[in-house]
C-alpha positions in Angstrom: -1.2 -5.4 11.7 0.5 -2.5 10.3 -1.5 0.1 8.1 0.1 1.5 4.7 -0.9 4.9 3.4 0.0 5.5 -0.7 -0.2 9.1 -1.9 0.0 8.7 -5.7 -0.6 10.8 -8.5 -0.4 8.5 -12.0 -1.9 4.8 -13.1 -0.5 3.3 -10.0 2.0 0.8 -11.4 4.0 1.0 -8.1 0.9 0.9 -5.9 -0.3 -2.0 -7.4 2.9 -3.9 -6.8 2.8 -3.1 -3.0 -0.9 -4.1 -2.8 0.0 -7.6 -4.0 3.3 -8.0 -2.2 0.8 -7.4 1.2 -2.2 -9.9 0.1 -3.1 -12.0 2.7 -0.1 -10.9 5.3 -0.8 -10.8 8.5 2.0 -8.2 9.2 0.5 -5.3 7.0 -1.8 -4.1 4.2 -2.5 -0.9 2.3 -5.3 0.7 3.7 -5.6 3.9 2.3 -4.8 5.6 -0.8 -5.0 9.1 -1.7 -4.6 10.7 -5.1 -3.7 14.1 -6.2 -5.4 13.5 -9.9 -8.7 13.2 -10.6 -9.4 10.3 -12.6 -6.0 8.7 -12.0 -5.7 5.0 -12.5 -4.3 4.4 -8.8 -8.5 5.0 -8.1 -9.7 2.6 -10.8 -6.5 0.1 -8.6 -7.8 1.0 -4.9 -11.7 0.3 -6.5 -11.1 -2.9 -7.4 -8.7 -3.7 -4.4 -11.7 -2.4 -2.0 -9.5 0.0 -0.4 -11.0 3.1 0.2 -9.4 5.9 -1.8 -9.3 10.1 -1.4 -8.8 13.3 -3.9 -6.4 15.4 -2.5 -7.6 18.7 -1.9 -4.4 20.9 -3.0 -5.4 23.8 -0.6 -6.3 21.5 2.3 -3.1 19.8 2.2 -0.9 22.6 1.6 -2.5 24.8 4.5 -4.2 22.9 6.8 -3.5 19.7 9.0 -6.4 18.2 7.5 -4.7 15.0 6.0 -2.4 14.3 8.9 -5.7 14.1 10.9 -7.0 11.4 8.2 -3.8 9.6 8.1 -3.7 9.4 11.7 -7.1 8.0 12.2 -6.8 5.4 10.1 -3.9 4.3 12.2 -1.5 4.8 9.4 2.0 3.3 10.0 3.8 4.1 7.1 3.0 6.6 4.2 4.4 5.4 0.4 4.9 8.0 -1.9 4.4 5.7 -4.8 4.9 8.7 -8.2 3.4 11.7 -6.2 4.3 14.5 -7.9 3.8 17.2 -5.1 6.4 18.1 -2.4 5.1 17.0 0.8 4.4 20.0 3.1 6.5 20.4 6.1 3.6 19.9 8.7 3.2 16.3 7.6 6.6 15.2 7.4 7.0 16.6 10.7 3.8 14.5 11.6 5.6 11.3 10.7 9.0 11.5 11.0 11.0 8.7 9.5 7.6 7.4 8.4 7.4 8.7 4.7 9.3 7.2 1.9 9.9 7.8 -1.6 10.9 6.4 -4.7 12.6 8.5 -7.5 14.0 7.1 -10.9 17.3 7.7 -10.7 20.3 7.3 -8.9 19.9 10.2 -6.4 21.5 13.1 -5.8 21.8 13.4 -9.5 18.7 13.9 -11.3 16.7 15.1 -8.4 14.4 17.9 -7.3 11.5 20.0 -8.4 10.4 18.7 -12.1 12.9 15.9 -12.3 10.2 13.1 -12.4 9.1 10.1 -15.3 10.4 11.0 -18.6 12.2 13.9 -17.3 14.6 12.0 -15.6 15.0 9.6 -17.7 15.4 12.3 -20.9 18.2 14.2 -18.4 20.3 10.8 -17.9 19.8 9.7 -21.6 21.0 13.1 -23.1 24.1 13.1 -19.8 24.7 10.1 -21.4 25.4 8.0 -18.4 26.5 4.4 -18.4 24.1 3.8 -15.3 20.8 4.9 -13.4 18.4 3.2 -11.4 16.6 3.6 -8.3 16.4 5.8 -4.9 14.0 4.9 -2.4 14.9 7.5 0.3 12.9 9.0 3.5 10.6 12.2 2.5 12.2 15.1 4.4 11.4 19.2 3.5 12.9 19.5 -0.1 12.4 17.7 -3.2 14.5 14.3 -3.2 16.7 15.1 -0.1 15.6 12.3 2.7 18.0 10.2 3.6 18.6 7.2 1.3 17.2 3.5 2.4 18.1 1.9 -1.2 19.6 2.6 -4.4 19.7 -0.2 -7.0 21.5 -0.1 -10.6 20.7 -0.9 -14.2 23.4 -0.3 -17.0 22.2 1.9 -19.9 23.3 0.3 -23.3 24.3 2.9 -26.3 21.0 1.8 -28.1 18.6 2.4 -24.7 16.3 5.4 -25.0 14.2 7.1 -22.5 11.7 4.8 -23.0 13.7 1.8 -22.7 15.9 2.9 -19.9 12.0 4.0 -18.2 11.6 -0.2 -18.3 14.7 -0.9 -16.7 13.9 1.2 -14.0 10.3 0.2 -13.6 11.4 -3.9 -13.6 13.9 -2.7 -10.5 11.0 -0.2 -8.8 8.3 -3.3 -8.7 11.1 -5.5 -7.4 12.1 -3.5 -4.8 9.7 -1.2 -3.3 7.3 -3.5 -1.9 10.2 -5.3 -0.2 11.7 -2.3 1.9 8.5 -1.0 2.6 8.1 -4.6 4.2 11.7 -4.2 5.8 10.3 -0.5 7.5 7.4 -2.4 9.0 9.7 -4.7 10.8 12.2 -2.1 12.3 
C-alpha cells in the first residue's frame, strides 16, 4: 500500500477528488494532510475522511527538517501539492526527489511563478486574451512552477468566458485528472 501526503492551503476541492479516487484501493490512500491555513476547509475534508491532518508551522518548515521527519515516518510515498500556496523549501524537495507534484491552472510556462495562483491566473490569461489554458501537473523542483511537466491538458476560452468561468473549466479538467496521474506515479 502506498501512502499519499496532501499539503494544501484552500477548501480542498482537489484533495477531496484524490481521497475518493483512492476509496477502498488496495494500491494507495491519502494518509496525511497538512495545511498551511488555519481553518482551511481541506481540515473540515481530512475530519470527516478520518485522516489525520497538521498546521503547518511556517518557521518550522522553512528552517528546520522538521516535516521531512513527519513525512517520512508516516511512510509517505508521494507528496500532492493539491493549491499550496508556499514554495516548497529546498531541503524537502531534495528529501523526495521526483516524489512531489503540483498542479497549477494554466498551461505552464506561461502564467507561472511567485503570485500566479486562482484568480490570478486566470485574470492574467483572460486579460492576454488567450484562446486556450488549462492544466500543468508538473514535479515540484526549487522555484515556483519549474518541475518538470507530467501533464498538461486544454480547455478553449470562448469570447464570452470570464475569469470565473474559465476558473470552472479548469477545475472540471483538475478533478479529472489529478487523481489519475497521481495513481499513474504510484505504479512507476
Amino acid at each position: 500500500m502506498k501512502n499519499i501526503a496532501i499539503l494544501a492551503s484552500g477548501a480542498g476541492s482537489n484533495a477531496q477528488k484524490i481521497i475518493d479516487h483512492f476509496k477502498g484501493s488496495d494500491k494507495a490512500a491519502v494518509t496525511l494532510i497538512l495545511c498551511n491555513k488555519p481553518g482551511a476547509g481541506v481540515f473540515t475534508i481530512a475530519e470527516n475522511e478520518h485522516i489525520p491532518s497538521i498546521l503547518i508551522d511556517k518557521e518550522r518548515f522553512f528552517r528546520s527538517d522538521d516535516y521531512i521527519q513527519l513525512l517520512k515516518e508516516a511512510k509517505i510515498d508521494l507528496v500532492v501539492l493539491a493549491g499550496f500556496l508556499w514554495k516548497v523549501p529546498a531541503n524537502l524537495v531534495q528529501a523526495f526527489p521526483d516524489r512531489i507534484i503540483n498542479i497549477h491552472p494554466a498551461l505552464l510556462p506561461k502564467y507561472g511563478g511567485k503570485g500566479m495562483y486562482g484568480h490570478f491566473v486566470h485574470d492574467a490569461v483572460i486579460s492576454a486574451k488567450e484562446t486556450e489554458s488549462g492544466i500543468t501537473i508538473h514535479f515540484v523542483n526549487e522555484k515556483y512552477d519549474d518541475g518538470a511537466t507530467i501533464l498538461q491538458e486544454r480547455c478553449t476560452i470562448t469570447p464570452d468566458d470570464t475569469p470565473e468561468t474559465l476558473a470552472k473549466k479548469v477545475q472540471v479538467l483538475e478533478h479529472k485528472y489529478y487523481p489519475l496521474i497521481v495513481e499513474r506515479l504510484l505504479t512507476l
